[in-house]
Residue, then its C-alpha position, 0 to 999 in steps of 0.5 A: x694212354x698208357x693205361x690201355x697198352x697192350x704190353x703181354x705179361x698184361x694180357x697174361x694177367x687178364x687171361x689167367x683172371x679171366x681162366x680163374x673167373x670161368x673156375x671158381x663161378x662153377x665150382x661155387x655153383x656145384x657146392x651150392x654157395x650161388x644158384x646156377x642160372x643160365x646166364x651165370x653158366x653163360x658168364x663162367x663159359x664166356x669167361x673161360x673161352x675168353x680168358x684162354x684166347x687173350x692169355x694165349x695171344x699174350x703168350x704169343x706176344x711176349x714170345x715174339x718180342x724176345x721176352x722169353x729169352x733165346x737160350 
């Protein structure tokens, strides 16, 4: 199952996609291209909360396994 690793540069990625959901969703709502709506709020929050967490725990990951390189 090497689709469902959790290597750290890919929680990275699924972290910062996640960050740039919980942007664009208000920015688009604050130009008036989509209505703004409770759930979609809901859905840019949660994103956003939930980007930063997993981009975070992949940072720590990648750190702890030397990735960064000591020097």
């Amino acid at each position: 199952m090497k689709l469902l690793e959790k290597s750290p540069l890919r929680l990275m990625l699924i972290g910062f996609a996640l960050l740039l959901l919980g942007v664009l969703l208000p920015l688009l709502m604050v130009i008036r291209l989509i209505e703004s709506t409770f759930s979609l709020n809901f859905l840019a929050y949660i994103s956003s909360l939930s980007g930063l967490i997993i981009g975070f725990s992949g940072v720590v990951q990648y750190i702890r396994s030397g990735g960064a390189g000591r020097g």
